[in-house]
C-alpha positions in Angstrom: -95.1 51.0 56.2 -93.3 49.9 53.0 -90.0 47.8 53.4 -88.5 50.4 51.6 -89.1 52.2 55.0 -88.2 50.2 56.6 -84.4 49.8 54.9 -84.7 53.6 55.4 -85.0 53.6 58.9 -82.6 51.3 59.5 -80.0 52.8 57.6 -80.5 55.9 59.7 -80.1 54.1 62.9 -76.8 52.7 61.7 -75.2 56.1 60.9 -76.5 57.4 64.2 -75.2 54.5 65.8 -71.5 55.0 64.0 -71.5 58.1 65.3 -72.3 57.7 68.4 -69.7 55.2 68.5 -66.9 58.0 67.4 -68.5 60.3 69.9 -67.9 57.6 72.4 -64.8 55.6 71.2 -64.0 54.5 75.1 -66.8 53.2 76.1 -67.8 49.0 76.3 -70.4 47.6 74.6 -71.6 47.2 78.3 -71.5 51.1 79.1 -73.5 51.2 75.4 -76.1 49.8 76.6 -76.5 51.0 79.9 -76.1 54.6 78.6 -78.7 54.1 75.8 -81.2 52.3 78.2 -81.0 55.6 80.8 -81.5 57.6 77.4 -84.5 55.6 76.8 -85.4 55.9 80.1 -85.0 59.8 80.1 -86.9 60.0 76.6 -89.6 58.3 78.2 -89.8 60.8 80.7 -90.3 63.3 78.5 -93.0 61.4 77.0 -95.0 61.5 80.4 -94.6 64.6 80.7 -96.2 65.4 77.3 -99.1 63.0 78.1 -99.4 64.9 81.7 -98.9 68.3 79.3 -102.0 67.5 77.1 -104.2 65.9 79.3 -104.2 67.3 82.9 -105.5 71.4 83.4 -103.4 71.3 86.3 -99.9 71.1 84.8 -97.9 74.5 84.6 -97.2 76.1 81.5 -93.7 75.3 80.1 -91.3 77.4 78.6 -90.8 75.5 75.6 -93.5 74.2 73.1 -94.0 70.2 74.1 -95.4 67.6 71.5 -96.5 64.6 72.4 -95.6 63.1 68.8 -92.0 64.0 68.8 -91.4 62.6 72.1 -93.0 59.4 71.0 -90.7 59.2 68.2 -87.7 60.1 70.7 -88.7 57.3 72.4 -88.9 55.0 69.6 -85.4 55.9 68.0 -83.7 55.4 71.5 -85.1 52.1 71.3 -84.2 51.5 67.9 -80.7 52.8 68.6 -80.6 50.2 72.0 -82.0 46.9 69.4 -79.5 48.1 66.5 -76.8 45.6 67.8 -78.5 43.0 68.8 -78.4 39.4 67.4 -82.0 39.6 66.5 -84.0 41.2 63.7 -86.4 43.9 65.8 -88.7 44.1 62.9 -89.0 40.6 63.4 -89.3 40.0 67.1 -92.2 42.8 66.7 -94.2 41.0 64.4 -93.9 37.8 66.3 -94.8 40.0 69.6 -97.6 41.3 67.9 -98.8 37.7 66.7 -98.7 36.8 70.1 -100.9 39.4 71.6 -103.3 39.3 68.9 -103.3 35.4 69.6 -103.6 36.5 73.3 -107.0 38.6 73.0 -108.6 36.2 70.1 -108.2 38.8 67.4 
């Protein structure tokens, strides 16, 4: 990924974020993040139920189509949208992360 995408990606975040600021002009930054971490955590969800979806015979047929890609991305912009404000850079906080568990498993 070029930084170019990078810049592109966050630039979307931040109008998403604006308007979900309008949308929600009453609420704290306190009730932001508590609302965006349960819509992480209902994103995520959906991501398990994609995995069960694709991998296990057992699970029922659903009436809508589910992809295990798009809910990964769901899941990735929800936490994009929950880092947006925060004091640190999360492109940088990855990389370091990264560092560390490549540093952590000797690769």
């Amino acid at each position: 990924m070029s930084m170019q995408q990078i810049d592109s990606i966050n630039n979307k975040i931040t109008k998403l974020d604006v308007h979900f600021r309008k949308t929600n002009e009453s609420f704290s930054e306190k009730e932001r993040l508590f609302s965006r971490a349960i819509k992480l955590n209902e994103e995520v969800g959906e991501l398990c139920e994609a995995v069960l979806y694709e991998n296990d015979n057992n699970q029922r047929k659903k009436e809508k189509e589910i992809d295990l890609d798009s809910e990964l991305v769901d899941v990735i912009i929800c936490t994009l949208l929950l880092a947006h404000n925060r004091k640190k850079d999360v492109w940088i906080e990855i990389d370091k992360k990264l560092d560390k568990q490549l540093n952590r498993f000797n690769l």
